[in-house]
N, C-alpha and C positions, 0 to 999 in steps of 0.2 A: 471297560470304561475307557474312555478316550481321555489319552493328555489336558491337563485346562489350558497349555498353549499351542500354537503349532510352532516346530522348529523354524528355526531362519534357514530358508534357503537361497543355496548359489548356484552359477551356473557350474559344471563339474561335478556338483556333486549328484550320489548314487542313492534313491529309495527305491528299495526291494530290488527288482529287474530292473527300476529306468533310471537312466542318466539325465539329469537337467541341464541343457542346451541354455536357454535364455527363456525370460521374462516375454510374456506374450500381453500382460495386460494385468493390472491393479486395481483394485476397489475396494469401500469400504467391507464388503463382503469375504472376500481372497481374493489369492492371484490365480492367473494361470500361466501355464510353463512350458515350452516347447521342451520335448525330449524324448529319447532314442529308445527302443525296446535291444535286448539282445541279437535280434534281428536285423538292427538296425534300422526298424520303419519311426519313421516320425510320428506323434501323437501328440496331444494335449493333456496335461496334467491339470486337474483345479484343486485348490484344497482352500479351508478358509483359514481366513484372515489371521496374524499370530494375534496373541494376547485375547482371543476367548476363551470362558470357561466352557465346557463340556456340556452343561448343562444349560448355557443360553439358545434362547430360540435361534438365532441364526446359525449355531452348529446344528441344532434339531433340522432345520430346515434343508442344510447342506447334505447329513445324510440322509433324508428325505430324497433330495434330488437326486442326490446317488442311487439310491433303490431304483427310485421312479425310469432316469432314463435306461438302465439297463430292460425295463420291460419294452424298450422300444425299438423298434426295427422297421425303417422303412427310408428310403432315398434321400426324401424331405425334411429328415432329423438327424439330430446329429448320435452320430450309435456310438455306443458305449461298447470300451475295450476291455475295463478292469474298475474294479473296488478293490483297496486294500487297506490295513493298516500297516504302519512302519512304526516300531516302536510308541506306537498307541497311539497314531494322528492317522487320523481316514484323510485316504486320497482316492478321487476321481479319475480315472485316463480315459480319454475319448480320443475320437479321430481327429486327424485333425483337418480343421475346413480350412482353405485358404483361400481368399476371393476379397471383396469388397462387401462392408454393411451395406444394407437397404440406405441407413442413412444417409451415408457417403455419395451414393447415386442421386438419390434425390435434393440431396443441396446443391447438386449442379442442376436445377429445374425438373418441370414435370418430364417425365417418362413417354407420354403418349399412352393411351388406352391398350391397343391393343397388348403392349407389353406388361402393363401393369395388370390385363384379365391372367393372361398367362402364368407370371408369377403367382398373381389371388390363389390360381387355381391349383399351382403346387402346392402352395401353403393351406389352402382345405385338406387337398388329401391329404397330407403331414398331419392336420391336424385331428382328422378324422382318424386317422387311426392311433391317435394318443388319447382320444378319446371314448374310443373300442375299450381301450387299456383300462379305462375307469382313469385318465390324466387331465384331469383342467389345467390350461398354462396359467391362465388368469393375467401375463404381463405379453403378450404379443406385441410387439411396437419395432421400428425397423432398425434399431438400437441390436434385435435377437435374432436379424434376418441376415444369413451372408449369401451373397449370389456368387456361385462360381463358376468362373470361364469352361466348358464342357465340350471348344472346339468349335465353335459355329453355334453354340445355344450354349443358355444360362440356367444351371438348376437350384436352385432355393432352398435353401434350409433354415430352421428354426437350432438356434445354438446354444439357448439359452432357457433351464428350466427350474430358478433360481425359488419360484413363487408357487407352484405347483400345489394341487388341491389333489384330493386323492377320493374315487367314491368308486361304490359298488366294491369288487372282489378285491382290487388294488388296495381300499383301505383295510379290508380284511386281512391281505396278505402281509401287510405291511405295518400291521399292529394296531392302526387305526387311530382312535385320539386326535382331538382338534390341537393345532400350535397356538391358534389366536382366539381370541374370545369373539360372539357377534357384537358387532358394531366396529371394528376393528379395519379401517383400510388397506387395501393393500392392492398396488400398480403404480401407471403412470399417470397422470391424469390427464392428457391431451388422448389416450388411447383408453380411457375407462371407463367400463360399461357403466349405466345410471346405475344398475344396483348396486354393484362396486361400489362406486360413488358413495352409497347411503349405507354402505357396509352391513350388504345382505349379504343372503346366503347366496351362491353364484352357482351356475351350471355351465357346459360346453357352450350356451347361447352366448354368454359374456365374452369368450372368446372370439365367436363370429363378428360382434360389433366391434372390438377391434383391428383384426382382420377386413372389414368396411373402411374404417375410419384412418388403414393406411392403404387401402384403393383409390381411397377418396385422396388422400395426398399425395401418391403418385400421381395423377389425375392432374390435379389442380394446381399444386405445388405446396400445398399449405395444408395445416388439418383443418374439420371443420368448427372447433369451437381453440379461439386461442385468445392467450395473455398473459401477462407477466405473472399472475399474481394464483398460483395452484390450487386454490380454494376458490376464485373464480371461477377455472376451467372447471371445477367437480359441480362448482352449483350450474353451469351450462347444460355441463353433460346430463344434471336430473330435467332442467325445466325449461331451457330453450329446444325449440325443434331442431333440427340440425339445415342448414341451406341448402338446397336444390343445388344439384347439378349441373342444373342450366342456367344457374344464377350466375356460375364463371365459366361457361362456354356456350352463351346463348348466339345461335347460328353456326356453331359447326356442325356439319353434316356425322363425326362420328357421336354426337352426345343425341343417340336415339333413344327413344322411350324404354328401350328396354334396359339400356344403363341403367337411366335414370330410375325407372323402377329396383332394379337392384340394389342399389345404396338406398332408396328409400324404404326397401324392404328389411334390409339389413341393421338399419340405425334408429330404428324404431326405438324410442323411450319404452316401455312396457317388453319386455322378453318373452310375455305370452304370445304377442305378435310380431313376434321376429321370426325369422327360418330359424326351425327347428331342431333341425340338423347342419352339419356341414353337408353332407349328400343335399340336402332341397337346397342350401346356397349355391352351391355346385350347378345345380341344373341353371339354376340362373346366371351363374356366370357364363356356362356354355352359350345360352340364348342371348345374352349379351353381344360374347364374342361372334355368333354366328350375326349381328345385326352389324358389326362394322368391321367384319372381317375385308368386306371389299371394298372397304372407303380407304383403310389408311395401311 
């Protein structure tokens, strides 16, 4: 049974094997912690928030995620070093990423296409193979995406798997049991699929229309349904169509039909007809890229 608080921590001090460095980031969720192994390598610490009990969904959820990303291993995600307890508070250590949010990039304006297929397309595979895993992210948004300088190229990662859905063998292995009841939302709403939205049951396709719908705002600079008011954007997300592509780049030579086909593939209202998979968005992304590879 896990503590019903989490300790106060500083920088200096020692759980288990690591030392805590400094404060990397806070939310209502937890913190996370930059800090040193015996070895000396730098990691990421998360644990959550002090002052929950044990027994609240957001610690369920936390070690949820803990389980979750240790089953994942792949360039595009962020891999996990250790699970532990210390004196009966579970702690998270991960790699640690250091680069730039998606965010961050994109509030200095659009990207340009071809950069933004490129990323898209790390970020399928990432997700594809968390999906292998039996892992729905459910919250993909550029808030969980850090791009890191690689030397002459940028690789992509997914950092955050705070929301995480779990099916097939993963929720077998992992005890299984829903957190939330149906009808129950949960994401961002500028990045959330319709069914989300109406708080259904969700599969990897939910993931893919968010992953569109930050293509689409690298792209353009904006997403494609916004407003102040987040119960607008969710009633958008069910029952507006979403806007063409060439609505905000009518006459450039890179906004080819086959972009445009792609986001209109991908943000389909209905997830019966959406791609599938991340593999069949994938292919479209490649035919994309290969359609304005020599324009820009």
């Amino acid at each position: 049974m896990l503590a019903a608080i989490s300790p106060h921590l500083a920088a200096g001090m020692q759980l288990g094997k690591y030392k805590l460095v400094d404060q990397l980031g806070q939310g209502g969720m937890g913190g996370v912690w930059r800090v040193t192994d015996p070895e000396g390598r730098e990691l990421a610490l998360k644990s959550p928030a002090s002052g929950m009990n044990p027994a609240a969904e957001p610690v369920k959820r936390f070690a949820r995620e803990a389980n979750a990303v240790r089953l994942l291993d792949h360039e595009n995600l962020v891999h996990a070093v250790d699970v532990f307890v210390d004196e009966g508070f579970l702690f998270l250590v991960m790699e640690l990423v250091e680069g730039h949010t998606l965010t961050k990039v994109i509030q200095q304006g659009p990207i340009g296409p071809r950069r933004a297929l490129v990323i898209t397309r790390q970020l399928l595979d990432g997700i594809a193979h968390a999906h292998d895993q039996g892992i729905i992210h459910r919250d993909l948004k550029p808030d969980n995406v850090m791009l890191v300088d690689m030397g002459g190229w940028e690789r992509a990662k997914i950092v955050d798997f705070g929301l995480v859905k779990l099916v097939g063998d993963a929720e077998n292995l992992m005890g299984g049991g829903k957190l939330t009841n149906m009808g129950v939302v949960f994401g961002t709403p500028a990045y959330m699929s319709p069914e989300q939205a109406l708080g259904r049951p969700v599969d990897g396709r939910a993931d893919l229309y968010a992953l569109a719908t930050m293509l689409f705002e690298m792209i353009v600079g904006r997403v494609p349904f916004e407003s102040t008011d987040p119960m607008m954007v969710m009633r958008m997300q069910i029952k507006s169509p979403p806007p063409r592509l060439d609505m905000f780049a009518k006459g450039k030579p890179w906004c080819t039909p086959e972009l445009v086909a792609l986001l209109e593939g991908a943000l389909v209202k209905d997830p019966a007809h959406r791609f599938p998979t991340a593999a069949a968005m994938t292919s479209a992304v490649d035919t994309a890229f290969v359609s304005i590879d020599h324009l820009v």
